[in-house]
N, C-alpha and C positions, 0 to 999 in steps of 0.2 A: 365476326367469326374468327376464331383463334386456329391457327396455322403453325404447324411446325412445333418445336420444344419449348424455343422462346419465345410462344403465344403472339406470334408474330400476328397483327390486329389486321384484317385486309377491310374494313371502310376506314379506319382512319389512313392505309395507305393509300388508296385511295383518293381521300380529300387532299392529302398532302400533294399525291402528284396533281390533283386538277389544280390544285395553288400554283404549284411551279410552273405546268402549262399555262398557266392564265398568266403566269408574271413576265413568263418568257415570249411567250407570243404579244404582250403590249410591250417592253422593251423592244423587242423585234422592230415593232412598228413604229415606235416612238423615237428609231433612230433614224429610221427612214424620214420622216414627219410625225415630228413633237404631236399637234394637235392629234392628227391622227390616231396617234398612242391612245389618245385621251379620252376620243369618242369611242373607241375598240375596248376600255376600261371600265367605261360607261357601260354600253350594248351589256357587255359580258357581267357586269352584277347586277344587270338588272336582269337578264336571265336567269342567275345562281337567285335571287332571291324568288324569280317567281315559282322557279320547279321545288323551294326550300316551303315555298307557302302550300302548293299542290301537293307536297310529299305531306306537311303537317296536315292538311285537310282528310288526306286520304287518309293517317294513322286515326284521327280523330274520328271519321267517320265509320273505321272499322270500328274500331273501340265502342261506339254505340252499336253497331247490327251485332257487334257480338253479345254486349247485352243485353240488349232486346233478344235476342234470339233461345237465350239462356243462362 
């Protein structure tokens, strides 16, 4: 969705800021404890990838009820 004059993009803003949260939150941790960091970097893409497979499934499977439908 385009915002503003200069089409300012709010999902790519969006991704952007969940990038920098997610960099900033395992730096955070990673200075406290290194490993820590590590398994916090881990956890967190393995979340981003499964809601990235649930969000593709979900487009997917609209895309068929909508054809099937009509």
């Amino acid at each position: 969705m385009k915002v503003g004059k200069w089409g300012f993009d709010l999902e790519r803003a969006g991704v952007l800021v969940g990038l920098l949260g997610f960099l900033l939150l395992v730096v955070g941790i990673g200075c406290i404890y290194w490993p820590a960091g590590l398994v916090t970097a881990g956890a967190l893409l393995l979340a981003w990838s499964a809601m990235a497979a649930r969000a593709a499934a979900f487009e997917k499977f609209e895309a068929a009820r909508k054809h099937k439908d009509g």
